[in-house]
C-alpha positions as semicolon CSV with decimal commas, in nm:
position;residue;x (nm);y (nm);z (nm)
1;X;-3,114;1,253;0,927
2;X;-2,918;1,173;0,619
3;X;-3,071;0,817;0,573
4;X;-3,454;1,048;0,587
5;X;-3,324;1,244;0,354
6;X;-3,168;1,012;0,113
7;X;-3,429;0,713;0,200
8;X;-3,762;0,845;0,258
9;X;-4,021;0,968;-0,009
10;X;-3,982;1,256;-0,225
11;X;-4,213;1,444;0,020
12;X;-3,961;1,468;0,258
13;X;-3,932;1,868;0,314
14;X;-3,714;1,959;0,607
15;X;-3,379;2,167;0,587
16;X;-3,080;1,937;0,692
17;X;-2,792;2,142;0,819
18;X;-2,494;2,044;0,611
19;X;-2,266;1,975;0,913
20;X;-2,495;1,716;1,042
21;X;-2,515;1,575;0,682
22;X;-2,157;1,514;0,688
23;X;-2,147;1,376;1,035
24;X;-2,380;1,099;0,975
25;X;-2,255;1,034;0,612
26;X;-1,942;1,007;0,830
27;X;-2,090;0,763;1,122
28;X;-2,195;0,463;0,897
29;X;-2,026;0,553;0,523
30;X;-2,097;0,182;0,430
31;X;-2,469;0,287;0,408
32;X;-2,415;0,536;0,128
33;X;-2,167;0,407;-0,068
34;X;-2,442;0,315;-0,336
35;X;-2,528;0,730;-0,410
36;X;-2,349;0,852;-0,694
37;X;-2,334;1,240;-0,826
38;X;-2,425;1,229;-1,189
39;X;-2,505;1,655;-1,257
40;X;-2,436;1,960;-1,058
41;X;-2,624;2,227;-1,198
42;X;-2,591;2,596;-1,088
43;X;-2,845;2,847;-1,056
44;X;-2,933;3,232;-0,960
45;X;-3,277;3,389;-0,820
46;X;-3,433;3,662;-1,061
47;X;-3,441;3,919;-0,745
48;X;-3,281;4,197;-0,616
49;X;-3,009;4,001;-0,435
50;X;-2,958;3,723;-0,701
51;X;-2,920;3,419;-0,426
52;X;-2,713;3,136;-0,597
53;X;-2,771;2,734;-0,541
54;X;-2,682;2,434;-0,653
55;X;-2,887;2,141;-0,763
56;X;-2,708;1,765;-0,732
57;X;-2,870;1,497;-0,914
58;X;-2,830;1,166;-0,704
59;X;-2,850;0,790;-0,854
60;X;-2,883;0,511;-0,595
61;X;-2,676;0,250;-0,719
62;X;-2,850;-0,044;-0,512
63;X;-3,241;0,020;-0,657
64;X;-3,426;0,097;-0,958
65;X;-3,515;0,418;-0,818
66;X;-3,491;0,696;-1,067
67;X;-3,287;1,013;-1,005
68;X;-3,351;1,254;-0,692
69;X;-3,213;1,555;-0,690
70;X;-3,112;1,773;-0,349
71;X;-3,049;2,183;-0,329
72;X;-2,793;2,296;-0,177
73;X;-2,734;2,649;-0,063
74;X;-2,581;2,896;0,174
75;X;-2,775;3,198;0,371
76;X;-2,752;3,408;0,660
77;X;-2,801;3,255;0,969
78;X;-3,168;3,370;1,132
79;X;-3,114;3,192;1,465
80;X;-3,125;3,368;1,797
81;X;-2,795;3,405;1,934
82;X;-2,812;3,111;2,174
83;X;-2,859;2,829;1,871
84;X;-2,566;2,963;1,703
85;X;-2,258;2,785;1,721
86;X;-1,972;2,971;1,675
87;X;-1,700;3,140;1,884
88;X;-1,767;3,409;2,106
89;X;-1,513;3,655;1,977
90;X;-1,660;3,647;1,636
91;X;-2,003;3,682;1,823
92;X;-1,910;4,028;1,913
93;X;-1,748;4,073;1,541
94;X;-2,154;4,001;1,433
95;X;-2,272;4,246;1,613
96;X;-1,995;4,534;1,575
97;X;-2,049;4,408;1,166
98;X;-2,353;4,351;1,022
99;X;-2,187;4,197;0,733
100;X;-2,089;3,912;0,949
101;X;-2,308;3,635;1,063
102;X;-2,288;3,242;1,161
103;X;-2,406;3,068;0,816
104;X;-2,635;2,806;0,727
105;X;-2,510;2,580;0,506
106;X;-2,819;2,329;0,461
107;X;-2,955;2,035;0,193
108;X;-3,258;1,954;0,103
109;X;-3,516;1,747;-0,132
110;X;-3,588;2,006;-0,439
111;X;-3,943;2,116;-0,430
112;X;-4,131;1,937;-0,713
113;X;-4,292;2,229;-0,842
114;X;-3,914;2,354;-0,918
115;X;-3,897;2,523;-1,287
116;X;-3,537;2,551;-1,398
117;X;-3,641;2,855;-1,670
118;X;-3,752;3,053;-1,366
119;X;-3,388;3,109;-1,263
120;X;-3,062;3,164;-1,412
121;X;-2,838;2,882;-1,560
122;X;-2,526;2,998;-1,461
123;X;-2,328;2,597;-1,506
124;X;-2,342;2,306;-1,536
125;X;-2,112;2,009;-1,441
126;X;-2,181;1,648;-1,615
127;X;-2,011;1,395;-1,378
128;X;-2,099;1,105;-1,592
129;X;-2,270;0,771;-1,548
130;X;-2,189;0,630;-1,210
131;X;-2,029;0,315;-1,367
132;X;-1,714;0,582;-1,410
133;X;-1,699;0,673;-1,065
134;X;-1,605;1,048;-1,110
135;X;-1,753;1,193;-0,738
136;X;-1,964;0,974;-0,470
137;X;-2,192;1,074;-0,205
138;X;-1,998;1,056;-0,007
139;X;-1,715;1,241;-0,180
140;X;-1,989;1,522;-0,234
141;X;-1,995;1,529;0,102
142;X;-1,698;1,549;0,223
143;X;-1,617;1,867;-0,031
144;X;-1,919;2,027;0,174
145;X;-1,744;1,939;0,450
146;X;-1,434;2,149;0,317
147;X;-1,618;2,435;0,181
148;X;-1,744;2,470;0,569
149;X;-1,445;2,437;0,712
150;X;-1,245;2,708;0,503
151;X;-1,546;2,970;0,617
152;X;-1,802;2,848;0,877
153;X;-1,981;3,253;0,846
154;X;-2,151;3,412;0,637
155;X;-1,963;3,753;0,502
156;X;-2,190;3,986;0,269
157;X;-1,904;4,026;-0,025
158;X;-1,691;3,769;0,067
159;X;-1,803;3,459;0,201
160;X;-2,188;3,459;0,058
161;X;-2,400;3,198;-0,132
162;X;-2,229;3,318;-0,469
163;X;-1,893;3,170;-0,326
164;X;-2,054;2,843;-0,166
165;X;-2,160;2,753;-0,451
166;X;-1,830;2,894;-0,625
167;X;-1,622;2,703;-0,382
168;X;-1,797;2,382;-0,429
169;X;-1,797;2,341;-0,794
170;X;-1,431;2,483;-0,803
171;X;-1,341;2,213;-0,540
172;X;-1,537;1,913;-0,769
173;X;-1,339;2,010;-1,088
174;X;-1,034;1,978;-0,887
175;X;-1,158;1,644;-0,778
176;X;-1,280;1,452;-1,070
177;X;-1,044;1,650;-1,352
178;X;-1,341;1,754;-1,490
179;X;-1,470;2,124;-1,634
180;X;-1,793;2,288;-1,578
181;X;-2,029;2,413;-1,871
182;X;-2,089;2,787;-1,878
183;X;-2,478;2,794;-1,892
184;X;-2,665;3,066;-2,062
185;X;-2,631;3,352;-1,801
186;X;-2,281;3,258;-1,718
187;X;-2,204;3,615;-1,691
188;X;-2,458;3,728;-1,403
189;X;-2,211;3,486;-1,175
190;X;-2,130;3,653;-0,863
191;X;-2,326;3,936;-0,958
192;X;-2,546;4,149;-0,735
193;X;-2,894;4,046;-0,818
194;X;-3,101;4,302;-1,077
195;X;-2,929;4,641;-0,936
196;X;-2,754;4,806;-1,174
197;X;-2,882;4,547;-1,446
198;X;-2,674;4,282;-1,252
199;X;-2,308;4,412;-1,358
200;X;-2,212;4,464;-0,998
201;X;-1,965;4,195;-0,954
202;X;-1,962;4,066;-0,607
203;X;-1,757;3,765;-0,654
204;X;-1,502;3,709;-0,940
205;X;-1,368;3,319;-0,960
206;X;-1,042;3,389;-0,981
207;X;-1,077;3,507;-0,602
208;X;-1,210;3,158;-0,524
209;X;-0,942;2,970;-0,682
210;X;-0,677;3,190;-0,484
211;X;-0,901;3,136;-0,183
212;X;-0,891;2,766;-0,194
213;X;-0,547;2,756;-0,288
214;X;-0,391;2,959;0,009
215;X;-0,639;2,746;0,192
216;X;-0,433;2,414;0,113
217;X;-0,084;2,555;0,061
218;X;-0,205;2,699;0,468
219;X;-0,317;2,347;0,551
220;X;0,010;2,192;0,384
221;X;0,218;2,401;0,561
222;X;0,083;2,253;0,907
223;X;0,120;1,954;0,813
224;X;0,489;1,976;0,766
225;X;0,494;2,192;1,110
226;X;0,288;1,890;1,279
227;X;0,519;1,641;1,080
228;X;0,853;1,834;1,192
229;X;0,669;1,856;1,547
230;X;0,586;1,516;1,544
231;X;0,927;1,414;1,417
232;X;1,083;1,596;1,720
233;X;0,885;1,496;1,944
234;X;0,980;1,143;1,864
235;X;1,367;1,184;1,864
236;X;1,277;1,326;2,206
237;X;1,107;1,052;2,268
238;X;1,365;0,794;2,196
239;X;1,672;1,037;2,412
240;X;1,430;1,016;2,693
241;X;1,400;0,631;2,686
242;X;1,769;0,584;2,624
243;X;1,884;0,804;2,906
244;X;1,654;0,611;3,138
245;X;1,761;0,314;2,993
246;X;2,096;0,399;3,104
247;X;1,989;0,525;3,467
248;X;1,829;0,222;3,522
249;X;2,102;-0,013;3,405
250;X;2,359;0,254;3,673
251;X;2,070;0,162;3,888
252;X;2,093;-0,191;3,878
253;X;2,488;-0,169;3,882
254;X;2,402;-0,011;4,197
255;X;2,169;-0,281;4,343
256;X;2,453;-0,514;4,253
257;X;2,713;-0,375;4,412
258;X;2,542;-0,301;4,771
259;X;2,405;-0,670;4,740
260;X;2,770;-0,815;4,692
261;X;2,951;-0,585;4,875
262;X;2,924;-0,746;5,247
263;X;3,055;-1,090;5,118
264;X;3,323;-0,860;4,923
265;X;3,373;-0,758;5,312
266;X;3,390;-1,085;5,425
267;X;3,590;-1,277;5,193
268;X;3,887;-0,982;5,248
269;X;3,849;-1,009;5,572
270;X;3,882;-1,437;5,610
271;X;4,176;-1,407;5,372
272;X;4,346;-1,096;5,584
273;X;4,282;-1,369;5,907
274;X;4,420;-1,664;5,706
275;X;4,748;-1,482;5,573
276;X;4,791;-1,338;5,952
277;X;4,718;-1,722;6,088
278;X;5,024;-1,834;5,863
279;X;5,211;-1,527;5,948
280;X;5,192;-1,614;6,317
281;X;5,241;-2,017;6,267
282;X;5,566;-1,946;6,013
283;X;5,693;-1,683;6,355
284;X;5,624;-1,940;6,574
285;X;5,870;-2,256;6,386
286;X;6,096;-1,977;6,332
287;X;6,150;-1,898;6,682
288;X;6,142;-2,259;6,838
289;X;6,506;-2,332;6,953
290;X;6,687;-2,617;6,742
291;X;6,810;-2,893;6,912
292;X;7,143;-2,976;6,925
């Protein structure tokens, strides 16, 4: 799926799931080493609920092809129960909350008929040629990844498109030590759509930043608990081996001494006959009369 979508003609259409973007980028990454993220653009919908997306523009390193550029975006899942993969207690947190819902993360091929001045320029992020090397495909991909991983649903003031798209540019900059460019409507960032002439703030950044930082100091934090577990477990380890090194050396000491311990028996036993032999000879000389 990520080869059609990467390969294939600019016709190419369908919604790829971002999980199963990663998991092939992940199956063969040889094959996209060549795709390099040059631009990361941000934009809102002029709507009532002001849905946010991200545009990537994509070089492939190995033709002449010019840039292609993919959408990225985050929405509500619409799937019947059944398709949805997620845990069963938070299926019955879905239902008991309508703000909660399984998400769907997907990527596609931006439409050609796509008109930037009919949205919002909220940023923009300028990666560079891909001669510098600033964020691959594949590295693209694996910050996707991430963003998934920190928050698999779909919240309605929480965990929404605004902070996908939030997340992912936040995670980039932290990447490549590189700062996005406020675009002209900046300001309407994490806003609720037209309502209220969009000053509702859904999402502030700062949240974000906090989000994805108690997300790694969390994710640091098992890592020393697996590292001390790991750490313990090996000293266990190596008591374990040593006292069984030790029962089978008593063991062995064992197997020894049962072996050796009939000819132990036997060589007491000749010598107790031998001294009693001499005893009885030396009686015997002794007691013969002398003659006179």
């Amino acid at each position: 799926m990520a080869s059609m979508l990467l390969l294939t003609d600019p016709n190419f259409r369908e919604l790829l799931p971002i999980p199963i973007l990663c998991a092939d980028v992940a199956k063969s990454p040889e094959q996209y080493e060549k795709y390099w993220v040059l631009e990361i653009l941000h934009f809102k919908e002029r709507d009532q609920v002001g849905h946010e997306f991200v545009i990537l523009s994509v070089f492939d390193c190995g033709t002449n092809r010019p840039l292609f550029h993919l959408h990225a975006e985050r929405r509500p899942s619409r799937r019947p129960d059944e398709q949805r993969e997620f845990e069963p207690s938070s299926k019955l947190l879905s239902k008991l909350d309508p703000r909660f819902s399984p998400s769907d993360d997907t990527i596609s091929r931006l439409r050609d008929n796509f008109k930037a001045d009919n949205y919002d320029h909220l940023a923009s992020l300028n990666l560079g040629s891909p001669s510098l090397k600033k964020l691959s495909f594949l590295a693209a991909c694996q910050i996707f990844e991430e963003v998934k991983n920190q928050a698999w649903y779909y919240e309605l003031f929480r965990r929404q498109c605004y902070w996908f798209c939030t997340n992912f540019l936040k995670r980039v900059e932290g990447k490549t030590e590189l700062s996005k460019i406020a675009g002209r409507h900046a300001e309407r960032q994490g806003t609720y759509g037209r309502i209220c002439g969009g000053r509702i703030k859904v999402l502030e950044e700062d949240g974000v930043k906090s989000d994805i930082r108690e997300r790694n100091d969390r994710q640091k934090d098992q890592a020393k608990k697996q590292e001390e577990e790991d750490r313990e477990g090996m000293k266990n380890m190596m008591v374990d081996a040593m006292q069984r090194r030790e029962q089978e050396r008593l063991a062995a000491l064992e197997t020894t001494r049962q072996a050796i311990q009939p000819m132990l028996i036997t060589t007491q036993a000749r010598q107790e006959a031998e001294v009693l032999a001499w005893r009885s000879m030396f009686s015997q000389i002794v007691a013969q009369p002398r003659s006179t």
